[in-house]
C-alpha positions in Angstrom: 26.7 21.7 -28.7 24.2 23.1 -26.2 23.7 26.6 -26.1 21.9 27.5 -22.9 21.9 25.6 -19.8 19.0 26.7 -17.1 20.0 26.4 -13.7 18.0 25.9 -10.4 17.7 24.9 -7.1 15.0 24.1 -6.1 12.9 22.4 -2.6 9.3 21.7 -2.0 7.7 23.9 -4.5 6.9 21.4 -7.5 3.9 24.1 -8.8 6.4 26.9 -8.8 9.0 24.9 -10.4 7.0 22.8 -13.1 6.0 26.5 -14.2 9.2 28.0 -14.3 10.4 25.1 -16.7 7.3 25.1 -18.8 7.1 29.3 -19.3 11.2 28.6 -19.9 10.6 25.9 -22.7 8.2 28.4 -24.2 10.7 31.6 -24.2 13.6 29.1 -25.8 13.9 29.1 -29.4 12.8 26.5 -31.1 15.2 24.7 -32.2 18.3 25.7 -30.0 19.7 23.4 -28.2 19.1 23.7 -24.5 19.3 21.7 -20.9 18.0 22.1 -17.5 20.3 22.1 -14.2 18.0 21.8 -11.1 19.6 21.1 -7.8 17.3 19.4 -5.1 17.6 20.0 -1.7 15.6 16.8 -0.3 12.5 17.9 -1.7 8.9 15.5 -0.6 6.6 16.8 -2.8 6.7 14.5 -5.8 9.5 17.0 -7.2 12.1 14.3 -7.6 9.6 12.1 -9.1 9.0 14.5 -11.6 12.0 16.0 -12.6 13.3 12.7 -13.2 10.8 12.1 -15.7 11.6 14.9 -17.7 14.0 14.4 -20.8 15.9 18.0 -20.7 16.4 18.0 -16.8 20.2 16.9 -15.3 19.2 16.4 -11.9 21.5 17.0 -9.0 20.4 15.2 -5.9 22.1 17.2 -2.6 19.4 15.3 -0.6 19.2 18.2 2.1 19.3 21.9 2.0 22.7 23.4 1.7 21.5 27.0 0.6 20.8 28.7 -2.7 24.8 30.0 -3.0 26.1 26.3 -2.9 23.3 24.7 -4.9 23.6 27.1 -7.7 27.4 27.1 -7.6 26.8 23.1 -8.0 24.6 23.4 -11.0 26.3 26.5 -12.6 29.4 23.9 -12.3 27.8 21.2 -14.1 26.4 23.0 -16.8 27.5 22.2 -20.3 25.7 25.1 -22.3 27.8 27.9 -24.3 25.6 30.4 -22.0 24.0 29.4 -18.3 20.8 31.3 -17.4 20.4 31.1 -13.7 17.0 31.7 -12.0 15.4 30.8 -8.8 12.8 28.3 -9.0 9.3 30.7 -8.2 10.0 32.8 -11.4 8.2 32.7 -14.9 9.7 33.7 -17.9 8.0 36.1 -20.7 7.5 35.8 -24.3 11.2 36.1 -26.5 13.2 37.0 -23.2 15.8 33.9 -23.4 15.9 34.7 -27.6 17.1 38.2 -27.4 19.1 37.5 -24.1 21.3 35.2 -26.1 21.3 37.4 -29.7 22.7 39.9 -27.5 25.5 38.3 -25.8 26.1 37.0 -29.5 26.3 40.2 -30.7 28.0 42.1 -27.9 31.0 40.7 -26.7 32.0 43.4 -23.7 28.8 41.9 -22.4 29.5 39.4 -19.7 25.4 39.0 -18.7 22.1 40.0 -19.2 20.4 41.6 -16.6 16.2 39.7 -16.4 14.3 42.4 -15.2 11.4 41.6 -12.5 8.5 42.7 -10.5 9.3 42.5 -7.2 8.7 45.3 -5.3 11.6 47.8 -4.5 11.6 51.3 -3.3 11.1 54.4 -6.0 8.9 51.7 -7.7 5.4 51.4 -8.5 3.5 48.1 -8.1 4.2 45.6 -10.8 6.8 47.6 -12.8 9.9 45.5 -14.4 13.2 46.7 -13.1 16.7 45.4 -13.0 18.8 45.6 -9.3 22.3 48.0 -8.9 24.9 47.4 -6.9 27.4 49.9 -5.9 31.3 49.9 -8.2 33.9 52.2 -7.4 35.6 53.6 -10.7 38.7 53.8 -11.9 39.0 57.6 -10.9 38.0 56.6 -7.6 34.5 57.8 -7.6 31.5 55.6 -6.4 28.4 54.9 -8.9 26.1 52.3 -9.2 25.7 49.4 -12.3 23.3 46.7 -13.1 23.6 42.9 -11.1 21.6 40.0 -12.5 19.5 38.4 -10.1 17.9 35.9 -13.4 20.6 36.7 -15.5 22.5 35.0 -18.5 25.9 34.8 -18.1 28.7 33.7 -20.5 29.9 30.2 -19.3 33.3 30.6 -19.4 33.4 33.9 -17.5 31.7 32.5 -14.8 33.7 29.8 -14.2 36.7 32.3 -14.0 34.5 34.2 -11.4 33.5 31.9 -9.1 29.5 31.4 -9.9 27.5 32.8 -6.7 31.1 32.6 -4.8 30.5 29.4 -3.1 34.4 28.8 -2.8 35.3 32.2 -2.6 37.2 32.6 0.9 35.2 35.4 1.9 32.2 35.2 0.2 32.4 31.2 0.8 30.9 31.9 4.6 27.4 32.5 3.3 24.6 30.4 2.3 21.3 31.7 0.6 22.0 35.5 -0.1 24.6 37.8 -1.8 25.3 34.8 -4.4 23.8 37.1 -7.6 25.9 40.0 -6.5 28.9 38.6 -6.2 28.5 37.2 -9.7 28.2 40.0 -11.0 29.9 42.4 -9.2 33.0 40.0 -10.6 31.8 40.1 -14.0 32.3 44.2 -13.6 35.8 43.8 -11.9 36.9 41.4 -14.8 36.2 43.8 -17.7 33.1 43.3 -18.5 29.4 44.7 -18.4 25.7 43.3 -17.4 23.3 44.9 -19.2 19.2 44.6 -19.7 17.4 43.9 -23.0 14.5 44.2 -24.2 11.7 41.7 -23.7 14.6 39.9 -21.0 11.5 39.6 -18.3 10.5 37.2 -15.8 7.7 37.1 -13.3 8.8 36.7 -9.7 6.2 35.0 -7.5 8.4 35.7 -4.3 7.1 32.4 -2.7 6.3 32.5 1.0 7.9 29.5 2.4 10.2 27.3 4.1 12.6 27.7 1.0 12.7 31.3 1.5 13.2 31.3 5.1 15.8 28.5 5.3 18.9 31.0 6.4 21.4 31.1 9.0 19.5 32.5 12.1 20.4 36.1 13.0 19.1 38.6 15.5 19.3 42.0 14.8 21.3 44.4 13.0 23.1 43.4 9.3 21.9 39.8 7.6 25.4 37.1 7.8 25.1 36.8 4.1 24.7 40.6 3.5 28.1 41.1 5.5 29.9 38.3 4.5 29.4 40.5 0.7 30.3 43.7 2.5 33.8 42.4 3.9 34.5 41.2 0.0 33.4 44.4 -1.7 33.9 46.8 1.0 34.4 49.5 -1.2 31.9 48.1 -3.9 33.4 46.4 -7.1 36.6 47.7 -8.6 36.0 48.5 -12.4 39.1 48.1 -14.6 40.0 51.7 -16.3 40.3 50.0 -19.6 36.7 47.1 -20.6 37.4 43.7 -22.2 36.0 42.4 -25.2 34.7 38.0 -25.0 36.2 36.3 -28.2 33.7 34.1 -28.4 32.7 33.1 -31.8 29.3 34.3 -33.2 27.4 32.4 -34.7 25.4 32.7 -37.7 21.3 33.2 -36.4 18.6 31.5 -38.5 15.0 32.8 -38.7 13.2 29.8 -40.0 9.4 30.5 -40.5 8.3 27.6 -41.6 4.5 26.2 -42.8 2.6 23.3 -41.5 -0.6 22.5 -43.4 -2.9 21.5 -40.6 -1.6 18.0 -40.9 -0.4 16.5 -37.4 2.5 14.7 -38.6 4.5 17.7 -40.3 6.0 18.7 -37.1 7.9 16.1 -36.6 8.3 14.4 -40.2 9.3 17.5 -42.1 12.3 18.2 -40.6 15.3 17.8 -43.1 15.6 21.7 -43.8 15.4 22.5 -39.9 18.2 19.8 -39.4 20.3 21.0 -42.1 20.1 24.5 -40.9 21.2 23.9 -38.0 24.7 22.7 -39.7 24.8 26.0 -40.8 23.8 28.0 -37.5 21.8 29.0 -34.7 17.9 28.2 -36.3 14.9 29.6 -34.4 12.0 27.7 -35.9 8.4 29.4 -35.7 5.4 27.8 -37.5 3.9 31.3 -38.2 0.6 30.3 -39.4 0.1 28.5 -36.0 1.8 29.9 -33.7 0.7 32.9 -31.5 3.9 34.5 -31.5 3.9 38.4 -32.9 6.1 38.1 -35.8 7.5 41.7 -35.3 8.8 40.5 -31.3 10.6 37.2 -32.8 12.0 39.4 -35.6 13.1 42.0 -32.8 14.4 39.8 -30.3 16.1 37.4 -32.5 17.6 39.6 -34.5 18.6 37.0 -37.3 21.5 37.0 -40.0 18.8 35.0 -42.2 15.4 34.7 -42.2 14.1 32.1 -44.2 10.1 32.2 -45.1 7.9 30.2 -46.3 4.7 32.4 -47.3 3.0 31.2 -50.5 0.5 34.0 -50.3 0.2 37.5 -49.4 -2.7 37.8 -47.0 -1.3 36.1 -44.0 1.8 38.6 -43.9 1.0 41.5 -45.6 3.7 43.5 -47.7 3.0 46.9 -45.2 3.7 44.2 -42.5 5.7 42.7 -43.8 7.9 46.1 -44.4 7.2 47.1 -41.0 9.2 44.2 -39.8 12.1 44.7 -41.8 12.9 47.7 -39.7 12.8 46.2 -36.7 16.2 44.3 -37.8 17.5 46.0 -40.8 20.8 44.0 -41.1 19.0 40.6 -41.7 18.6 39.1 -45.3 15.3 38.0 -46.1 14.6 34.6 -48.1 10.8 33.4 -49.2 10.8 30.0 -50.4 7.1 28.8 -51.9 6.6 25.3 -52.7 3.2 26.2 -54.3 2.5 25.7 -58.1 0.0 28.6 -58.1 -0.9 32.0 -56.8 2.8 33.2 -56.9 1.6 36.4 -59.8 -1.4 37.4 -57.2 -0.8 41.1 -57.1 -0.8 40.6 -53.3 1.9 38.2 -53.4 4.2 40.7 -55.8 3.4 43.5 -53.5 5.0 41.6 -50.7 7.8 40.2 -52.4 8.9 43.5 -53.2 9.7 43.8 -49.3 12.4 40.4 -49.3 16.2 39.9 -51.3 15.0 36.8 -53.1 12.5 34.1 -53.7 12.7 31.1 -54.7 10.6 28.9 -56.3 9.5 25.2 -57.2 7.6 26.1 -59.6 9.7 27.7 -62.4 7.3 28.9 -65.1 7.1 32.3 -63.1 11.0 32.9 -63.0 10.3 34.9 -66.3 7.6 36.8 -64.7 9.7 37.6 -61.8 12.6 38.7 -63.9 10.8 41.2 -66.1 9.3 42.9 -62.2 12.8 42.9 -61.0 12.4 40.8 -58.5 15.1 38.5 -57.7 14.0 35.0 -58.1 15.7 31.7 -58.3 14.3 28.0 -58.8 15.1 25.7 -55.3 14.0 22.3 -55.2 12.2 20.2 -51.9 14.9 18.2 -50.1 14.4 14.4 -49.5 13.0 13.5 -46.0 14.7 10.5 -44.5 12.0 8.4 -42.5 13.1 8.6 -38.6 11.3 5.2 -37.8 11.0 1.7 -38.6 9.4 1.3 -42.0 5.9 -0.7 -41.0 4.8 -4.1 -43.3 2.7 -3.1 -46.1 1.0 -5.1 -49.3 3.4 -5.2 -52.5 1.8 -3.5 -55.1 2.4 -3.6 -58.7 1.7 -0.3 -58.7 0.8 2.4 -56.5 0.0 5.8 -56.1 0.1 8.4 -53.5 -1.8 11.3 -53.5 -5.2 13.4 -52.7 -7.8 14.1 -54.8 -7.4 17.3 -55.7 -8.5 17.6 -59.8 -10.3 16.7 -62.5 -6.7 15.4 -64.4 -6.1 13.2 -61.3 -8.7 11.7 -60.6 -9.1 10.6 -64.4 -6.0 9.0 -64.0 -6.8 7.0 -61.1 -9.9 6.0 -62.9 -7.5 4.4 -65.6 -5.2 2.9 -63.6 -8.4 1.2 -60.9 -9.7 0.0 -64.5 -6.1 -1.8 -65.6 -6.8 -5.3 -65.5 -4.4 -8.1 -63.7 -2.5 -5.5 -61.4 -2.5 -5.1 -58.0 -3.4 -1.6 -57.4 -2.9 0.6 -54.7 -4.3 4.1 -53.8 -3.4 6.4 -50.7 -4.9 9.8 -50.0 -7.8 11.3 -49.2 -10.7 12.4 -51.1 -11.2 8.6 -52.4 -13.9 6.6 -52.5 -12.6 2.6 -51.2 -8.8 3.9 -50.7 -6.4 2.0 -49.1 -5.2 4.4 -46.7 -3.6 7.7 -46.5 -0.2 8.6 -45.1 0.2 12.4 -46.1 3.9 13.0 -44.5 4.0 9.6 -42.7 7.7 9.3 -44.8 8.1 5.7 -43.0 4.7 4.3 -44.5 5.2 6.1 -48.0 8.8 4.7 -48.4 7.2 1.1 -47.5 4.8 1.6 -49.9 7.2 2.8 -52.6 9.7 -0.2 -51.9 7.2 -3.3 -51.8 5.8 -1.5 -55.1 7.2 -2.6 -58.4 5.9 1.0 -60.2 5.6 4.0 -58.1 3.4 6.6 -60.5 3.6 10.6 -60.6 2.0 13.1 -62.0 2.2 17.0 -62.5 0.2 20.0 -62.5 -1.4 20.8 -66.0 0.3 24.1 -67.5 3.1 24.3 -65.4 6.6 24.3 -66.2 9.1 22.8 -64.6 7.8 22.1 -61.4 7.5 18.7 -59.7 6.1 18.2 -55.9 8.0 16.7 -53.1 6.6 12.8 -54.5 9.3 12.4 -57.3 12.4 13.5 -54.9 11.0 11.0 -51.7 9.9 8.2 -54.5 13.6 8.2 -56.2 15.2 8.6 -52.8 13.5 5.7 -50.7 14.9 3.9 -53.7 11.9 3.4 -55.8 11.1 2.5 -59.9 8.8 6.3 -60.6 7.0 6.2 -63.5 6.1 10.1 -63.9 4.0 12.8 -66.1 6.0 13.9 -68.6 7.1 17.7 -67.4 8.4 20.5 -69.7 11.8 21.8 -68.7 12.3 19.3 -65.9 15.7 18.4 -66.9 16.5 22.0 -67.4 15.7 23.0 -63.5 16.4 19.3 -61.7 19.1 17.5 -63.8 16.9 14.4 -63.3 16.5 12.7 -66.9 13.6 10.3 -68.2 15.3 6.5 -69.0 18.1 7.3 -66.6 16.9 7.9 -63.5 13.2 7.5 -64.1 10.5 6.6 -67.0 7.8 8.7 -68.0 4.1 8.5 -69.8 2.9 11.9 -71.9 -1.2 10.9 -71.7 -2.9 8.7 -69.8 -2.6 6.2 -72.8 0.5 6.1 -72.5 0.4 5.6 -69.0 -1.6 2.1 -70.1 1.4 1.0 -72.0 4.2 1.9 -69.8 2.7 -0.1 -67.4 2.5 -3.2 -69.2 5.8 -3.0 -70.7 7.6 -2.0 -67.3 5.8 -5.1 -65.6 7.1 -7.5 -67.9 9.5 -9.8 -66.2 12.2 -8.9 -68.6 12.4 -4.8 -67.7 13.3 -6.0 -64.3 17.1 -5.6 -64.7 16.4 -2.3 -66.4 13.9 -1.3 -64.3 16.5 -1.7 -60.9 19.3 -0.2 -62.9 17.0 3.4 -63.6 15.7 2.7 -60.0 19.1 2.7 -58.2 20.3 5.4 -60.8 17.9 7.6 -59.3 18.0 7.0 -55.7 21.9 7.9 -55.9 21.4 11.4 -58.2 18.5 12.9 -55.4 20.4 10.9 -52.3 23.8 13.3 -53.8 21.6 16.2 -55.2 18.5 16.4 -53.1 19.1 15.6 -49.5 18.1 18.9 -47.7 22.0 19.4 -46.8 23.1 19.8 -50.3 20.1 22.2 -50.8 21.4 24.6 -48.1 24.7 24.6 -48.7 23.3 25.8 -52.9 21.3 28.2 -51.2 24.4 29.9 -49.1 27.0 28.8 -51.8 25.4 29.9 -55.1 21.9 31.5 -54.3 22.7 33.9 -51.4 25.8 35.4 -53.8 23.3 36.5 -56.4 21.4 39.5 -53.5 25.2 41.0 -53.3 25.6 40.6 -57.4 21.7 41.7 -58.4 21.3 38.6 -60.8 17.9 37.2 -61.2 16.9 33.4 -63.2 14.7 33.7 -66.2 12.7 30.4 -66.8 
């Protein structure tokens, strides 16, 4: 389902309009689904050309100009979005604006809109300062006052379908063609029950272009503007506000703070993305890579306003606990979740300090849930989730055996030094840090899972003096449906359920690595060899597909904040 539809009309002003969509795109949340509405009035500017290039744009051709109240009628009409946000075509959106505009229709259901403010200059003003318009209401008691109308606003969809949009087909209203569209909407959004409010950081930049757009209007000489009257003899006493408000019964949806962590590996982005998916099964995610990004963490936080955030940090210098603390203030209701995937560094004193300031970690690594326990800090073990390769697995050479992975110790690279000196195998090695390797493919899932198909023995290893923790490689070598030979690892079948000889085969030193691999290759393991190979890809492809991992983090592991339970190792 999309949630917000942005609607436009737009003619001859391709530089205004490319930069409205682009500062729009930035203000959305990643990872809520959105869509563009742009009517054209017969633009020749290489506007058609390019909005039909663009991938989130529905375009809607009129092929002449009709005026703003009938093309954003049109577009408001066609939306599909849970929530429309109509603005004209020479604004620019701010930082978070489109975030906390939604959050708060979310969370407010007498709302109706939110009000964007803007810059444009109006009397009792000073240059440059953001403001929302008012338009005159008359009260229940019969007095007059004034309220807040949306000129960019955000409207709930439904509601202004019921209204009428910009009053295109309103008998009265109907008459008028480029101004008076934005009060009517919301002047009917007051009479119906409901409010338009402002929020904070809900800004946009009005440019106020000087052209033939802006001039386009019926023709008038002197005294009040067509459109300005046509609103007059519908409202002539203002808007009528109901005595008693109404309340939307929309449903709210759960919001998702995902702060997520990208190594500074290109690929991530768009192969690691079995946790965002998953989330968004669950609710409305807003995904911010927060080493990378320059968003302030405290605005996202504030606008957002989430039911969950989840975290990634795996230190505490990045976010600091006082920051950290600082933040949690900003939306007190939310319930904080830091999830490390790092074998070390998770007893720094830093590190403690800051996860004094969340409801629970959890780990990978599970040798420190004792640690955790005895500081009173509420810690559980949660595993990496499989990721699914989105493309067509590329040819690769069929190894007897294989391994993937850097060179990052001593241990390691000892190992890869026994297995280059095996005799009468074909041998392959992908990382980096290798001298004469035959590639990398660090989170390129679609060339790892080749490589772990064509491969007759996938192998694994584990950090030394660690206990029960495992990286990503043995859940994405069982799942693409490979034979993993692994490091032996204390307490493994404790924390994963996986077991050695069912659903994989393991060596304790690196002799025994030697003589795994020659029994496994003989001809006759091959039966056996399938039989622990499919054994495994069934138990993660059940267990250990990121959707099963969410819904034991909201079905067993949220639970134990409300019930104070920690894990001891």
């Amino acid at each position: 389902m999309i949630t917000v539809s942005i609607v436009s009309g737009t003619y001859n002003r391709i530089n205004h309009l490319t930069a409205m969509l682009d500062s729009a795109r930035r203000s959305l949340p990643a990872g809520v689904p959105y869509e563009f509405v742009i009517v054209d009035g017969g633009s020749t500017d290489g506007t058609l050309d390019y909005l039909r290039r663009q991938s989130d744009v529905a375009l809607i051709e009129h092929g002449e100009l009709r005026g703003a109240i009938r093309a954003f009628c049109d577009g408001a009409q066609a939306a599909r979005g849970k929530y429309v946000l109509l603005a004209n075509d020479d604004v620019t959106f701010r930082p978070y604006g489109i975030a906390a505009a939604i959050a708060h229709l979310d969370d407010n259901p007498h709302c109706g809109a939110v009000a964007f403010r803007d810059n444009r200059p109006a009397p009792g003003y000073p240059h440059g300062v953001y403001k929302t318009q008012t338009t005159a209401v008359r009260l229940a008691n019969g007095k007059r006052s004034h309220v807040t109308f949306a000129q960019v606003g955000l409207f709930r969809r439904w509601l202004g379908d019921a209204v009428g949009w910009w009053g295109a087909d309103d008998p009265v209203m109907g008459v008028s063609r480029t101004y008076g569209g934005d009060n009517f909407l919301s002047a009917r959004i007051w009479e119906e029950g409901y409010t338009v409010e402002e929020v904070t950081f809900a800004d946009v930049t009005d440019h106020v272009a000087n052209d033939d757009l802006r001039h386009n209007n019926t023709a008038h000489t002197g005294g009040i503007h067509p459109d300005s009257k046509a609103f007059r003899d519908r409202f002539p006493d203002g808007a009528i506000l109901p005595a008693v408000s109404k309340v939307a019964s929309d449903p709210r949806p759960l919001r998702i703070l995902y702060l997520s962590i990208y190594e500074p590996h290109t690929l991530q982005h768009t192969t690691k993305r079995g946790l965002r998916q998953a989330l968004k099964l669950i609710g409305l995610v807003w995904e911010v890579d927060y080493l990378n990004s320059s968003m302030d963490l405290a605005h996202v936080v504030k606008a957002w306003q989430p039911d969950l955030v989840l975290s990634q940090f795996h230190d505490g210098r990045n976010v600091t606990a006082d920051k950290l603390a600082y933040i949690r203030k900003l939306s007190p209701h939310s319930t904080w979740v830091n999830w490390s995937g790092d074998a070390r560094g998770l007893l720094e004193p830093e590190y403690i300090d800051l996860l004094t300031h969340v409801d629970l970690q959890l780990v990978v690594n599970a040798s420190v849930l004792g640690n955790y326990a005895e500081m009173a800090i509420p810690a559980s073990f949660w595993q990496v989730g499989y990721e699914l390769p989105q493309c067509e697995l590329p040819d690769v050479p069929p190894y007897d055996v294989v391994f993937l992975g850097n060179n990052t110790n001593a241990h390691r690279a000892e190992m890869v030094a026994r297995l280059r000196a095996i005799s009468g195998i074909a041998f392959g090695l992908y990382g980096a840090g290798w001298q004469d390797a035959d590639g990398q493919c660090l989170y390129d899932f679609a060339t790892a899972c080749a490589l772990h198909r064509s491969a007759r023995i996938v192998i694994g290893d584990t950090f030394p003096d660690t206990w029960g923790f495992v990286s990503n490689r043995m859940v994405q070598v069982l799942g693409d449906g490979a034979f993993l030979l692994h490091e032996r690892i204390a307490g493994l079948t404790e924390r994963m359920g996986v077991v050695p000889g069912e659903h994989y085969a393991d060596w304790a030193d690196l002799d025994d690595l030697e003589a795994q691999i020659a029994y496994w290759l003989q001809p006759e393991q091959d039966a056996k060899r399938k039989r622990i190979m499919l054994a495994g890809q069934a138990f993660v492809q059940e267990r250990y597909v990121f959707d099963a991992l969410v819904r034991q983090l909201f079905d067993d592991l949220l639970p134990m904040i409300r019930q104070g339970q920690r894990e001891t190792a």
